[in-house]
C-alpha positions in Angstrom: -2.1 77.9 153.0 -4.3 76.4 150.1 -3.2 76.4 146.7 -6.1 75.0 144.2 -6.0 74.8 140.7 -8.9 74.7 138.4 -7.3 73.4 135.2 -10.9 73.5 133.2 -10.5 77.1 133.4 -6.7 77.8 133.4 -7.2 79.4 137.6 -5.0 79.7 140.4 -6.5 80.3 143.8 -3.7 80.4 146.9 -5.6 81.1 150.3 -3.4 82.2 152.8 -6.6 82.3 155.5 -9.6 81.5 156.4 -11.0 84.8 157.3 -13.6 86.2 155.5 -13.4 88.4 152.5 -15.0 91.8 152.6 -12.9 93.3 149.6 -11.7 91.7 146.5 -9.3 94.4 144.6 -7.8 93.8 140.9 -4.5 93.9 140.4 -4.0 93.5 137.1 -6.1 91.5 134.2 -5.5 88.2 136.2 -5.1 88.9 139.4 -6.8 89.3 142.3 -6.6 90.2 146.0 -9.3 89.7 148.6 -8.5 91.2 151.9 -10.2 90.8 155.3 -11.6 93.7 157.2 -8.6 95.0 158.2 -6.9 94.9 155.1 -4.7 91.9 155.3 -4.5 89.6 152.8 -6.9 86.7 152.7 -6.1 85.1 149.1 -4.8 85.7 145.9 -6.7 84.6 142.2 -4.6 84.1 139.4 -6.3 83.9 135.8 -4.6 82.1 132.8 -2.3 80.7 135.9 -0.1 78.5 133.0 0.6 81.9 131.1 1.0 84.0 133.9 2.3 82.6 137.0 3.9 79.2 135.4 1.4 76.9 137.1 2.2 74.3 135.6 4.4 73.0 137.8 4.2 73.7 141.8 6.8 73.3 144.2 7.1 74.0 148.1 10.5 74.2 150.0 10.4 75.4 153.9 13.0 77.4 154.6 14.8 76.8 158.0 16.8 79.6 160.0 20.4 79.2 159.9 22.4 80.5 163.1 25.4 82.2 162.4 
């Protein structure tokens, strides 16, 4: 996974894959899905990504599997 952030322009994009796009859909005024040929999801573009998705700070924390 990718996450890039274009600050000149206030844009999120998180790529989840490499696979190409054949359909971008919007979700809403500042977001975006494009999804492979098979539907999955390729990546996701935020707009106004400070606003919206509170890009302006990023963190990343793996989760392990706990046995119980």
């Amino acid at each position: 996974m990718k996450i890039r952030y274009l600050s000149d322009t206030d844009t999120a994009l998180i790529e989840f894959s490499n696979v190409s796009v054949v359909e971008t859909k919007e979700i809403s005024d500042n977001l975006y899905i494009d999804l492979d040929e098979e539907g999955n999801l390729v990546s996701m573009t935020i707009e106004h990504a400070k606003e919206k998705a509170g890009m302006s700070e990023i963190s990343y924390l793996q989760m392990e599997k706990t046995s119980t």
